[in-house]
C-alpha positions in Angstrom: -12.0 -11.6 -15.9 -9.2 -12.3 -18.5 -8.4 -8.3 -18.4 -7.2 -9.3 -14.7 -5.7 -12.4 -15.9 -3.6 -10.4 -18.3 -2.5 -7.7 -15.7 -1.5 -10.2 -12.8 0.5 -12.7 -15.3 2.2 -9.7 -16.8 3.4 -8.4 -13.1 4.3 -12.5 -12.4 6.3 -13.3 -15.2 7.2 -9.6 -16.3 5.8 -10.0 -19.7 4.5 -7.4 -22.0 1.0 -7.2 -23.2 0.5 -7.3 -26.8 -0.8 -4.1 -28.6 -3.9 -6.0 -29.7 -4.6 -7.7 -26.2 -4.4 -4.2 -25.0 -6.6 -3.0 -27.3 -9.1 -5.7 -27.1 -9.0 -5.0 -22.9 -9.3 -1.4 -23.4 -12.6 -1.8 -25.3 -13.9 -4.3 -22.7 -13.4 -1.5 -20.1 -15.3 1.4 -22.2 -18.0 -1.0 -22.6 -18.2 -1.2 -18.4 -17.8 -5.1 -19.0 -15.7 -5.7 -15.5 -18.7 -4.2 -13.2 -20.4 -7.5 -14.2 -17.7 -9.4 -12.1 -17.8 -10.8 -8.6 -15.8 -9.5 -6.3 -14.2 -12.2 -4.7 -12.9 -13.4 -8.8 -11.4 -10.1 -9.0 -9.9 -10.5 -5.5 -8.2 -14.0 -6.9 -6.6 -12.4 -9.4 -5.2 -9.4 -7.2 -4.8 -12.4 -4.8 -2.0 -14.0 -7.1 -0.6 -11.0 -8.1 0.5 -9.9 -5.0 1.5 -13.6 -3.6 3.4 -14.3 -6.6 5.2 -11.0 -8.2 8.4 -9.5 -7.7 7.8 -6.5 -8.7 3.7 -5.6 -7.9 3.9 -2.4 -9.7 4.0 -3.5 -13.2 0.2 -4.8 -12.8 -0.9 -2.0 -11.3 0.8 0.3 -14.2 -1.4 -2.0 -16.4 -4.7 -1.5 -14.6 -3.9 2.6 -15.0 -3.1 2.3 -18.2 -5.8 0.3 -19.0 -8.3 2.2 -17.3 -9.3 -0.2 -15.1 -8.9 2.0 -11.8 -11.7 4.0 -12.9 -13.5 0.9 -11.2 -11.6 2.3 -7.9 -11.6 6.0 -7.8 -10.0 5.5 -3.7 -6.4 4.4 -6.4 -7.2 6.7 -9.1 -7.6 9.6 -6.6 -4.0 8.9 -5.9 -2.4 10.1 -9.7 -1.5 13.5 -10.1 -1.8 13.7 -5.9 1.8 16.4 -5.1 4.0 15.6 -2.7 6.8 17.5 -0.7 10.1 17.1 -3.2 11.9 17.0 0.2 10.3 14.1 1.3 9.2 12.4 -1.7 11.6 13.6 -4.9 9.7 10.8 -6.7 6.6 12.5 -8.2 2.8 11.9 -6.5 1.2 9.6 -4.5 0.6 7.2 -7.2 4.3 6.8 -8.5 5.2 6.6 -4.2 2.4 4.2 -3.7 4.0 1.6 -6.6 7.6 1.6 -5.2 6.2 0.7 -2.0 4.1 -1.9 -3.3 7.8 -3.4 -4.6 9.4 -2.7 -1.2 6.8 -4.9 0.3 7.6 -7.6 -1.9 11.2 -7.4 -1.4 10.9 -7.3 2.5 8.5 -9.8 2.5 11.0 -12.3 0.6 14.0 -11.1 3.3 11.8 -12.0 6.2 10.4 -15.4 4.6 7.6 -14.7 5.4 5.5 -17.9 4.4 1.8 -16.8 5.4 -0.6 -16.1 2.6 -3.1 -14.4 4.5 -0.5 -12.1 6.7 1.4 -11.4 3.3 -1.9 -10.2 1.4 -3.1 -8.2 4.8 0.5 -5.9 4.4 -0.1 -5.9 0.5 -3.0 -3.9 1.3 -2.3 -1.9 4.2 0.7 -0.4 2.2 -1.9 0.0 -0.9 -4.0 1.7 1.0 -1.5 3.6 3.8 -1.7 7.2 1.5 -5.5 6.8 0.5 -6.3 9.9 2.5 -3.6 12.3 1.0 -6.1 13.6 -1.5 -9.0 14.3 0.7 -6.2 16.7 2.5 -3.3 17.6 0.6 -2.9 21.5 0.2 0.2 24.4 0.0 1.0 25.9 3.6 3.8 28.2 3.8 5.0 27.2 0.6 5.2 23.6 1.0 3.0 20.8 0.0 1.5 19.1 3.0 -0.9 16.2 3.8 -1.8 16.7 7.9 -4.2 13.8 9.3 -4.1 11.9 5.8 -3.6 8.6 7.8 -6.8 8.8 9.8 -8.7 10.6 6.5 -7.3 7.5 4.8 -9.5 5.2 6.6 -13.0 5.8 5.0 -11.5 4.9 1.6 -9.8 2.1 2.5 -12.8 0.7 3.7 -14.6 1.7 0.5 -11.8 0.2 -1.8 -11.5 -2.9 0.3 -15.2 -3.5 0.1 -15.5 -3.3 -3.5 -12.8 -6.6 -3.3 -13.5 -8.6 0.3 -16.9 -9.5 2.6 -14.7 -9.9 4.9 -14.8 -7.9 7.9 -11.5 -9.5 10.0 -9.6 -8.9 7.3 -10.4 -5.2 6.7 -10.3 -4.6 10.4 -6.6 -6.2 10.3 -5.8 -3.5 7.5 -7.6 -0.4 8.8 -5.1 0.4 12.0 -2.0 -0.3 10.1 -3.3 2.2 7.6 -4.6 4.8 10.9 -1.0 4.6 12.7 1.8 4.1 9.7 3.7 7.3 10.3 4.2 6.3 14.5 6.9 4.5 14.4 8.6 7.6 13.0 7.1 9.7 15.4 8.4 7.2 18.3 11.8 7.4 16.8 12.0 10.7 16.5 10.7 11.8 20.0 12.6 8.7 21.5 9.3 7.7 23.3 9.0 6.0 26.8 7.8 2.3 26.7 4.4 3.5 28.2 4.0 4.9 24.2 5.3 1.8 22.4 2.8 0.1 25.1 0.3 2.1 23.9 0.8 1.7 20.0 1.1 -2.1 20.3 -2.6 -2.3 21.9 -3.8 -0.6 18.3 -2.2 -3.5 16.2 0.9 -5.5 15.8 4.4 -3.6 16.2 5.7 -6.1 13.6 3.5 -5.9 11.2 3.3 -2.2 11.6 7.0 -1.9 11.0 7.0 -3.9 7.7 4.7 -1.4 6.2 6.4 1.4 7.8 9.6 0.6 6.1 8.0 -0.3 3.0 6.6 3.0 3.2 10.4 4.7 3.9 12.2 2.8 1.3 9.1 3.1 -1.6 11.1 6.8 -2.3 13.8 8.1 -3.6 15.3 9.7 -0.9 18.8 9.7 0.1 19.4 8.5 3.2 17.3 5.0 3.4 19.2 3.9 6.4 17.2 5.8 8.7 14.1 3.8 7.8 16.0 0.8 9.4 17.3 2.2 12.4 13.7 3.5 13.3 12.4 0.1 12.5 14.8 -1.5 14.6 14.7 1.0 17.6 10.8 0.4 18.0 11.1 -3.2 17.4 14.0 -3.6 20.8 11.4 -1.5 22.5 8.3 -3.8 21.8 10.1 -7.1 22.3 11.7 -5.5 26.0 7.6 -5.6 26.5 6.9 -8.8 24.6 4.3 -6.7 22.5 5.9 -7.7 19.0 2.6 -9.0 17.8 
């Protein structure tokens, strides 16, 4: 357990692992020490991780580089996993999936948001929102694309989450923010009626869905971030004109 211990403090209080803790971990992990643990003890650590760090993505660079993800092939799947320069100039799906993890934490400390179990439900659904890019990620036309990876993401979101979580709710909370994070986009984009943002808000909560969408937007190095907002913000007017926020 003290192999999670080390990752979550280090992402907490931004501290480096010494060379021989590192080493010591390492040689746990070849030894397959960690399948011995429960998994709600390593959902505790994870747990404080995400509830308490500013920056996420410094454990989670720990539990790669410490080969710990090869207890979670649905994460590891993710390195070396291309993506369109266009859209994401940052490198794969990994190095995306990290700066969203840190988008999350930043938004979630702009909103104030104060609930523990709302906070580690978006911590997830944005771990998680790419999960199916592997399964379909292929060259068309000359440019890397991923069509359908949010409802091929399902299945391993439900796999990954198992291996942490008994608990059915919570998964269930997690699965259609996963399934439907590129819509509010796709509203955006096609200016959709209220009958659509009607329809979206009877698949899971507009807010919530928003928070990872822009976590999602601004976890990239694109340009033009402002756009993230404005689409947030135009699907938000629509769903509270309705009442249908949550």
């Amino acid at each position: 357990l003290r192999v999670y211990r080390a990752i979550q403090f280090a992402s907490r209080f931004d501290f480096s692992v010494d060379v021989k803790t590192k080493v010591l971990c390492k040689q746990m992990v070849l030894k397959d020490d960690l399948k011995y643990l429960a998994k709600e003890r390593v959902y505790e650590e994870l747990k404080k991780l995400f509830l308490k760090s500013a920056k996420p993505s410094i454990g989670f660079e720990l539990l790669k580089e410490l080969e710990v993800l090869k207890y979670f092939p649905e994460l590891e799947a993710l390195i070396n996993c291309e993506q369109e320069k266009e859209y994401h100039p940052e490198g794969d799906v990994w190095i995306h999936t990290l700066m969203t993890l840190d988008e999350m934490a930043k938004i979630i400390k702009k909103e104030n948001i104060q609930d523990e179990y709302r906070i580690l439900y978006l911590f997830y659904a944005i771990l998680c929102h790419d999960l199916g890019k592997p399964y379909c990620t292929e060259i068309i036309n000359g440019k890397i694309t991923s069509y359908k990876h949010e409802s091929l993401g399902i299945e391993p979101t439900i796999s990954f989450l198992s291996k942490l979580t008994n608990e059915n709710k919570f998964i269930e909370k997690i699965i259609p923010l996963v399934k439907n994070h590129l819509a509010p986009f796709q509203l955006f984009k096609d200016a959709s009626s209220l009958k659509a943002v009607k329809r979206l808000s009877l698949k899971c909560s507009i807010e919530d869905l928003c928070i990872v969408c822009l976590a999602d937007c601004k976890g990239r190095t694109i340009d033009n971030k402002q756009i993230c907002d404005k689409a947030v913000s135009w699907l938000l007017e629509k769903a509270r004109e309705m009442g249908k926020t949550r």
